[in-house]
Phi, psi and omega in degrees: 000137180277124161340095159345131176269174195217080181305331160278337178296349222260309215281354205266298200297323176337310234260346209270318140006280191305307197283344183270290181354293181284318112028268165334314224262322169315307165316168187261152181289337169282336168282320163314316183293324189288351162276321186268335156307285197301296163340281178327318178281325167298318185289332172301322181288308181268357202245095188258342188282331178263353169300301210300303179310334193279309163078203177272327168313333172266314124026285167291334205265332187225079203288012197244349199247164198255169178322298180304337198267275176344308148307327167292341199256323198259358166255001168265345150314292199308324201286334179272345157331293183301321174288328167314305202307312190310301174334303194281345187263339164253028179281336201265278184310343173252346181259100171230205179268345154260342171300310198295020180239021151309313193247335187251108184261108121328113196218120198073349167319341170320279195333311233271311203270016203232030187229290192306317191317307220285355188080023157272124211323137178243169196195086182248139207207111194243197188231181158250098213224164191022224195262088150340292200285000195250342181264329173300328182282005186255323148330332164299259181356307205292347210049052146276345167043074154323161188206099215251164321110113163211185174238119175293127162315179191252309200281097199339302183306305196269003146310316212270324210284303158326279164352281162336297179287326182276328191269021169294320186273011175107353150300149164224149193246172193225120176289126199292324184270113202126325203267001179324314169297346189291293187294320160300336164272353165314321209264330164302304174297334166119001214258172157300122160252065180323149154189171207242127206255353215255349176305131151338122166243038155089179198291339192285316190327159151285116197255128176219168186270115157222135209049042169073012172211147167340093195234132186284096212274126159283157178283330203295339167310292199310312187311316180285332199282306180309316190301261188306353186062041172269160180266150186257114196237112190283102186210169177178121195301092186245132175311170185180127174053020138077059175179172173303068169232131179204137182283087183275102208249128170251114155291355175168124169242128180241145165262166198255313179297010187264004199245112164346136196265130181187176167294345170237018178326326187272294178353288182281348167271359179276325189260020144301319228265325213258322182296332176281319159326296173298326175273319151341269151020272165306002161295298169229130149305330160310326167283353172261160183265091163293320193295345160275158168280088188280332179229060145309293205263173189238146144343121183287139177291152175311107099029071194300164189250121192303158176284180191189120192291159155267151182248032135266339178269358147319300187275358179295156180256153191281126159319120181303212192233136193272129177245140183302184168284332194293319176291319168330288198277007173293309171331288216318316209262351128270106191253158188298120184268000000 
């Protein structure tokens, strides 16, 4: 059952959103990182549960590496989050189509414009690893009119607002819950579909190895890519030299037709999607968000099977227990009074 809204409190975080927003966007950006520095060591210091999560997450994914070291990579997450944010709140005024190459270096990128020339469905599908929020809006910028997978907010007012602030430059965005038909016809017409492929997808998920132990993936990327025969572009926006830069990389392209039509074809194509993640990934660790929990659910254990009798040794009837001779004649020669 849905929580009562509570509307003014809704329309109160709306203006309170808007007012930090602008704020950001009024620093000059060296003042913003010394802000985003200072957050940060405070979110590190009070935030002790997702500290806690970053982790046991590093734990998993790099089991070689020691506590201090660990420690140091979850106080260098906060910080490049929070500098994301800054970022990100100055993307509209600083990224346009005469700027962006102040900020953005291209790696790889043949496929991507070589999909689009032919009108074939593209599929880019990153992590939350750098600047996430950076291939719809530059994709946006070129006027490729890009199409992002997002999770709509609950509070109606800072949903539009956001919705808006992401789609300034020429993106639309597709709401995850609901929006399916939207991405089938994104994919149908030959257009982009962006999405963040690394979310829990609940105990129900496609379970694939990532950093060697099992994480639960949605399947509807592999579905949609097979379904349409669209290409798949493994990429991701990594920060560079400590400043508005960012190394914009396609890490891998996959066709859907290289993989045999079979039970296990979405599998293996998922756990290509997640191995090109992961290698990304390993570049800098610091730029991914560790503070999710990526291996909430577990694998369901196997379904042991009951034995199954034969049912001729059911229907034998029981034998007595065979006694020697010496207990015989013990009866005998005492018998029961």
């Amino acid at each position: 059952m849905a929580k009562p809204r509570n509307q003014k409190i809704e329309w109160l975080v709306y203006i309170a959103v808007r007012l930090v927003v602008t704020c950001l966007q009024m620093l000059p950006l060296w003042a913003g990182y010394k802000l985003a520095n200072a957050i940060a060591w405070i979110a590190y210091q009070v935030n002790k549960r997702h500290r806690q999560v970053a982790m046991e997450n590093l734990a998993i994914a790099f089991p070689e590496m020691t506590e201090t070291k660990r420690d140091q990579t979850v106080r260098a997450v906060y910080r490049h989050f929070m500098i994301m944010i800054i970022e990100i709140a100055h993307i509209p005024y600083t990224l346009s189509l005469t700027t962006w190459r102040k900020h953005i270096h291209f790696q790889g990128h043949e496929p991507v414009l070589k999909a689009i020339l032919e009108r074939r469905p593209v599929m880019i599908v990153t992590g939350h690893y750098g600047n996430w929020e950076m291939a719809g809006y530059l994709f946006g910028v070129y006027n490729f009119n890009p199409h992002s997978i997002y999770r709509k907010l609950d509070n109606p007012y800072l949903d539009r607002w956001l919705r808006q602030f992401r789609e300034h430059a020429g993106q639309k965005m597709i709401p995850k819950k609901g929006g399916f038909e939207q991405m089938e016809d994104v994919l149908k017409s030959g257009g982009v579909l962006c999405t963040v492929g690394d979310q829990d997808a609940g105990p129900k998920g496609l379970f694939v190895d990532f950093f060697g132990k099992p994480a639960s993936t949605h399947k509807a990327m592999a579905l949609m890519a097979i379904e349409h025969q669209a290409v798949i572009l493994i990429g991701a926006a990594r920060r560079i030299h400590d400043r508005f830069e960012y190394q914009v990389e396609i890490a891998d392209v996959i066709d859907p037709s290289e993989f045999p039509e079979g039970p296990t074809a979405v599998k293996d194509l998922t756990f290509r999607m997640m191995a090109s993640l992961e290698a990304i990934i390993r570049k800098d660790p610091t730029q991914y968000l560790w503070l999710h929990r990526r291996w909430k659910h577990a694998p369901p254990e196997p379904k042991q099977k009951k034995k199954r009798l034969d049912p001729a040794e059911t229907a034998r009837p029981a034998m007595a227990p065979e006694v020697d001779s010496e207990t015989t004649s013990r009866i005998i020669s005492h018998p029961v009074q």
